[in-house]
C-alpha positions in Angstrom: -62.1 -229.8 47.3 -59.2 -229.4 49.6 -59.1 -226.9 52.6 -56.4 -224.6 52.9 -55.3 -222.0 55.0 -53.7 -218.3 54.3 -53.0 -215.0 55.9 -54.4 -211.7 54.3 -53.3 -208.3 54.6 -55.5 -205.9 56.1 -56.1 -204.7 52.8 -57.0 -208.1 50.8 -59.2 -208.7 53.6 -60.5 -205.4 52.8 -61.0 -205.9 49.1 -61.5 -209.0 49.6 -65.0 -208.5 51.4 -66.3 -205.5 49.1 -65.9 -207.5 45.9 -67.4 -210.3 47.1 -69.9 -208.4 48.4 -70.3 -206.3 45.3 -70.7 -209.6 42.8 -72.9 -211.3 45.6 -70.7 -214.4 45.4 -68.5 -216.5 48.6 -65.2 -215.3 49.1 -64.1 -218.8 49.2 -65.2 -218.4 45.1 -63.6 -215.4 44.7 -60.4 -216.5 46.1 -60.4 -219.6 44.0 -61.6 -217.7 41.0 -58.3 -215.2 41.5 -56.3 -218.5 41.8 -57.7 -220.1 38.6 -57.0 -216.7 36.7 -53.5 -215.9 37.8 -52.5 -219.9 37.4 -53.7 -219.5 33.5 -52.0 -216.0 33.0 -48.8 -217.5 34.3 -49.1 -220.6 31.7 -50.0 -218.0 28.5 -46.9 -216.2 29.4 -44.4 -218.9 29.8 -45.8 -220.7 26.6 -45.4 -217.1 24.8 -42.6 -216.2 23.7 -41.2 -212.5 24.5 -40.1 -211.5 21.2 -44.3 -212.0 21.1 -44.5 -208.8 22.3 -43.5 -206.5 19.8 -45.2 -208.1 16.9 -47.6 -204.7 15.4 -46.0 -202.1 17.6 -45.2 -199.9 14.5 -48.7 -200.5 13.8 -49.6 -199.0 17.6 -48.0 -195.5 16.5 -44.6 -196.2 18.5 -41.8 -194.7 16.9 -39.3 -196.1 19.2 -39.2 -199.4 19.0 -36.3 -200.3 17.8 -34.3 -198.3 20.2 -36.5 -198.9 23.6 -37.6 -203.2 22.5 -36.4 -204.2 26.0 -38.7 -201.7 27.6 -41.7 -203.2 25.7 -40.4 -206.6 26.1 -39.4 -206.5 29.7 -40.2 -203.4 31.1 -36.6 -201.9 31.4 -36.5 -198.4 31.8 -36.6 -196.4 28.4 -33.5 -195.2 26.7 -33.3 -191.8 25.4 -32.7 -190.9 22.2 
């Protein structure tokens, strides 16, 4: 393994302790855990593309689609209708 160092806010110290605390596990795993989790989210979404994002969302009740697709693709403000 190789040691690095970071800086934590107050409050990911904070949360930081009480989770590790909670799942009785290091926060040295934790942290690495978080890592390993946000690394692979960040490679699903840039192998994904966005138009995967509306695929079924007449099926999800949403009458709107077609008129707000760049809020449920991007998460642009809604337009009105």
């Amino acid at each position: 393994m190789i040691r690095k160092q970071v800086y934590l806010s107050q409050d990911n110290e904070r949360d930081l302790k009480k989770h590790s605390k909670r799942l009785r596990i290091s926060e040295a795993f934790l942290i690495r855990e978080a890592i390993y989790q946000y690394c692979r989210n960040l490679e699903k979404k840039e192998t994904s593309h966005p138009l995967d994002g509306i695929i079924g969302i007449a099926a999800k009740g949403r009458k709107d689609g077609a008129i707000n697709h760049d809020y449920y693709l991007y998460g642009a403000p809604k337009k009105r209708k």
